[in-house]
N, C-alpha and C positions, 0 to 999 in steps of 0.2 A: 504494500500500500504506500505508494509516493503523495507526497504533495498534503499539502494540507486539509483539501475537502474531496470527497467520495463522490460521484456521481448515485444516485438512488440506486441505479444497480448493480454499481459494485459494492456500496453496503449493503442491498439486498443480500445479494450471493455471503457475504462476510455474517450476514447474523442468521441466514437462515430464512429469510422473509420473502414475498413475492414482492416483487419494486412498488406494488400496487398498494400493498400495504405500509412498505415504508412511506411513501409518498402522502398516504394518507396520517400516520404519522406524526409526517414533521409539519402539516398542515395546521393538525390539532394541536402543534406545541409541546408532541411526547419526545421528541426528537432535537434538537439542533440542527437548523439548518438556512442557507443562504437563498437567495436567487438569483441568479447569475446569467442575464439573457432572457432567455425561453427555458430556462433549465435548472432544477433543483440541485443543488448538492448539498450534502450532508457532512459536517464536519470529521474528519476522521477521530479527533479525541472523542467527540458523541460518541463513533459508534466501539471505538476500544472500550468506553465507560460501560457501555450496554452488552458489550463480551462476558467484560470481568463482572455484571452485574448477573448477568444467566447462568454463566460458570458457579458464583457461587450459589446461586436459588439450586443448581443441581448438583 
């Protein structure tokens, strides 16, 4: 994971999500995230935080 924000679906694919649902989301404000054009991205600290947050609920 380069760069500082995700495109929705490559944190998708990283947390396990369909892009449809991350998108939905960072909409709502569960997420972190930018808008950048026509195009969401998701910061990659969000989605480490939401790694190490799943990791530990399992």
């Amino acid at each position: 994971m380069q760069g500082k924000y995700l495109s929705t679906s490559e944190a998708a694919s990283v947390l396990g999500l369909s892009p449809v649902t991350l998108w939905a989301w960072a909409k709502s404000g569960k997420i972190s995230s930018v808008r950048i054009g026509r195009n969401f991205r998701v910061s990659k600290w969000a989605v480490d935080a939401l790694v190490a947050e799943l990791e530990e609920i399992e």
